[in-house]
C-alpha positions in Angstrom: 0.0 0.0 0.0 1.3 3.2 -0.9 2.5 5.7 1.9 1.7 9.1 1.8 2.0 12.0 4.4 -1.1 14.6 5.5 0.5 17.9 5.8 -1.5 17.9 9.4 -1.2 17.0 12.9 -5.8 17.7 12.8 -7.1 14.0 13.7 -10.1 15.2 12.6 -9.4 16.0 8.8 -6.9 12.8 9.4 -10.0 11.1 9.7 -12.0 12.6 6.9 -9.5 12.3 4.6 -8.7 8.5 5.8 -12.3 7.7 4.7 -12.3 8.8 0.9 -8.4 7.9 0.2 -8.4 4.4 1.6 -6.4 2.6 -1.0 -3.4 4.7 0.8 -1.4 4.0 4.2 -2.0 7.8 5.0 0.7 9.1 8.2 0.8 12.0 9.9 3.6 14.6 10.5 4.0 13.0 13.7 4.3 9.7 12.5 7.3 10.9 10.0 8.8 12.9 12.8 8.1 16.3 10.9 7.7 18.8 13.2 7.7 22.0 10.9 5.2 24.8 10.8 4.8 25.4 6.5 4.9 29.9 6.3 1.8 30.0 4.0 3.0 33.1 2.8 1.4 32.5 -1.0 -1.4 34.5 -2.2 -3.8 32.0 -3.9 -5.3 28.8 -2.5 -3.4 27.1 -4.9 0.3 28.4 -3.8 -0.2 27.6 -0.2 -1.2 23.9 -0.5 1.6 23.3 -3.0 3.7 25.2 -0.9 3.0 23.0 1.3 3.1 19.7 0.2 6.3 20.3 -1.8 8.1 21.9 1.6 7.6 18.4 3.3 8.0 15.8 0.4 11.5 17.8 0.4 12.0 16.4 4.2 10.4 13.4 4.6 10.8 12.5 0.7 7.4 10.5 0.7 4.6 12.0 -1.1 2.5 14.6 0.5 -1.1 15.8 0.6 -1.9 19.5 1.9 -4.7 21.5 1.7 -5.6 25.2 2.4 -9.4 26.6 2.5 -11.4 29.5 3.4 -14.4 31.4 3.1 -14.8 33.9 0.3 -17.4 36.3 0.5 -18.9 37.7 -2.7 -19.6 41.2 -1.3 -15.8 41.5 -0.8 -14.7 40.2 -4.1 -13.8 36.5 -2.3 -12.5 38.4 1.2 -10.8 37.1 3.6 -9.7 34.1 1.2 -6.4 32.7 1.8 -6.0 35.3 4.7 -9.5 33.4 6.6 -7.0 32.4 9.3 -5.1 35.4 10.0 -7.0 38.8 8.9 -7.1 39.6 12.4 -3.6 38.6 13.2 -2.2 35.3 14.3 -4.0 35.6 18.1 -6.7 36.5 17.6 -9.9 34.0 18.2 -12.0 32.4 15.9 -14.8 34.2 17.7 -13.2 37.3 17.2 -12.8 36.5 13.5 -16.4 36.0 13.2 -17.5 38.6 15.1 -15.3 41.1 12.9 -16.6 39.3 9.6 -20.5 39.6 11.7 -19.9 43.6 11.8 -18.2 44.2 8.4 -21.6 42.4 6.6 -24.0 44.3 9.2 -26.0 46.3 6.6 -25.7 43.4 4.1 -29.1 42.0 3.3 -30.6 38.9 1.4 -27.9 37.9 -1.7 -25.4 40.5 -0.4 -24.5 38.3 2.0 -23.5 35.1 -0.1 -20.6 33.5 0.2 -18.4 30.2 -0.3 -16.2 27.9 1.2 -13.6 26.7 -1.1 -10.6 24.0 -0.4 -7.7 23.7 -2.8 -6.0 19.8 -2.2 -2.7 19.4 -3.5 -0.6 16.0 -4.0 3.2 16.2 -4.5 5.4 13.4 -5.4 8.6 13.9 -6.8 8.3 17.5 -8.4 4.8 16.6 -9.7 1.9 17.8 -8.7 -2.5 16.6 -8.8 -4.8 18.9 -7.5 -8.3 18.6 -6.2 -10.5 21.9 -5.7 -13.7 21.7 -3.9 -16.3 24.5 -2.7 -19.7 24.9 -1.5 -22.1 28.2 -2.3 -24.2 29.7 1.3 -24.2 32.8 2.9 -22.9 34.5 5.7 -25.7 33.8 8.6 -26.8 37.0 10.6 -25.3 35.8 14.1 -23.6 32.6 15.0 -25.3 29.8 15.4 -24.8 25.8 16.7 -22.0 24.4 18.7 -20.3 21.9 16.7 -17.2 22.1 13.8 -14.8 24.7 14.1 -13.7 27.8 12.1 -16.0 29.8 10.5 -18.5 27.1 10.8 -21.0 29.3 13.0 -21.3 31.5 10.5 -21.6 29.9 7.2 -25.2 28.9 6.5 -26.4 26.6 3.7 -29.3 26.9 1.3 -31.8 25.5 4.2 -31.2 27.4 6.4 -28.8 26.1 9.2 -25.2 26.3 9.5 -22.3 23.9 9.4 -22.0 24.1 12.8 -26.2 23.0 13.3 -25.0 20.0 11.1 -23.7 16.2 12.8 -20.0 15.4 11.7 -21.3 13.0 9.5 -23.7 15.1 7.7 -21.1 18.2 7.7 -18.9 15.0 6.2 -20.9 14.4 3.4 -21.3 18.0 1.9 -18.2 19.4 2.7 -16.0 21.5 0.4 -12.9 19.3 2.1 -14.8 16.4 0.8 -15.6 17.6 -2.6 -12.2 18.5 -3.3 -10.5 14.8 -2.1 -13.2 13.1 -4.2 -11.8 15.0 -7.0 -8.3 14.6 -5.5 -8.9 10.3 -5.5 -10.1 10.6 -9.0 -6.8 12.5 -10.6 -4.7 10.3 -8.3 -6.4 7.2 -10.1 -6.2 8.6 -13.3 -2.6 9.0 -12.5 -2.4 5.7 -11.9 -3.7 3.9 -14.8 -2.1 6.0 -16.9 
């Protein structure tokens, strides 16, 4: 079975990932010793994943899968993108992120406040790189609402009505642009492979 490394240490994408790419014997950076915080420094999606993935196939020389995602609201032509993390600086909360995205979008009404979450995946091996992309279309919800996920989950409600934080795990699991984007991800990989 093939090894590959998750640019994470985040049992819980560990796991969602584990359940789509199971042909793969799928390690952590712990499990390969790698101890390195990746500066995702890039402007795009795109850059940061590969950045990525390519900094720690260079240590561990075993291919790599990394992914960067956000949430990119329409109003603010795809703000805070890539910068979903840090907009606010590197201590500040999630909360306070949310609140600050809450009262930027306060006089936004109705299809002003639509928005997505997008996930770039990137697999390196051996200066070669597959890419899946995945994204989901909502809006951002007036005030935070439910308790579970993590991130900007509070705030980012779907076409019915409730948030990804309202949903279970498994039903977040099953819609999720993470998701989409490593089902595209496992299909390019097996492309790859019979080609």
């Amino acid at each position: 079975m093939k090894k590959i490394v998750i640019a994470t240490n985040n049992q819980g994408k560990l796991k969602e990932i584990k359940q789509i790419l199971n042909d793969y014997e799928l390690l952590t950076l712990k499990d390969v010793n790698c101890n390195i915080e990746v500066d995702e420094n890039q402007n795009t999606f795109e850059g940061n994943s590969l950045k990525k993935a390519r900094e720690i196939y260079e240590i561990t020389k075993l291919p790599c899968i990394a992914d960067d995602s956000g949430l990119c609201i329409d109003a603010f032509d795809g703000w805070p993108g890539v910068y979903t993390a840090r907009f606010l600086g590197k201590n500040a909360t999630q909360e306070q992120r949310n609140n600050a995205i809450l009262e930027k979008m306060k006089n936004l009404k109705g299809k002003e406040r639509s928005a997505k979450v997008k996930c770039v995946i990137t697999y390196y091996n051996k200066g070669k790189a597959i890419v899946g992309k995945g994204k989901i279309n909502g809006r951002i919800s007036q005030e935070p609402k439910g308790e579970n996920g993590f991130g900007f989950d509070p705030i980012f409600e779907l076409k019915n009505g409730k948030t990804l934080a309202e949903l279970s795990k498994e039903e977040k699991n099953l819609i999720s642009h993470r998701k989409i984007a490593l089902e595209n991800l496992k299909i390019a990989l097996e492309n790859e492979k019979n080609n």
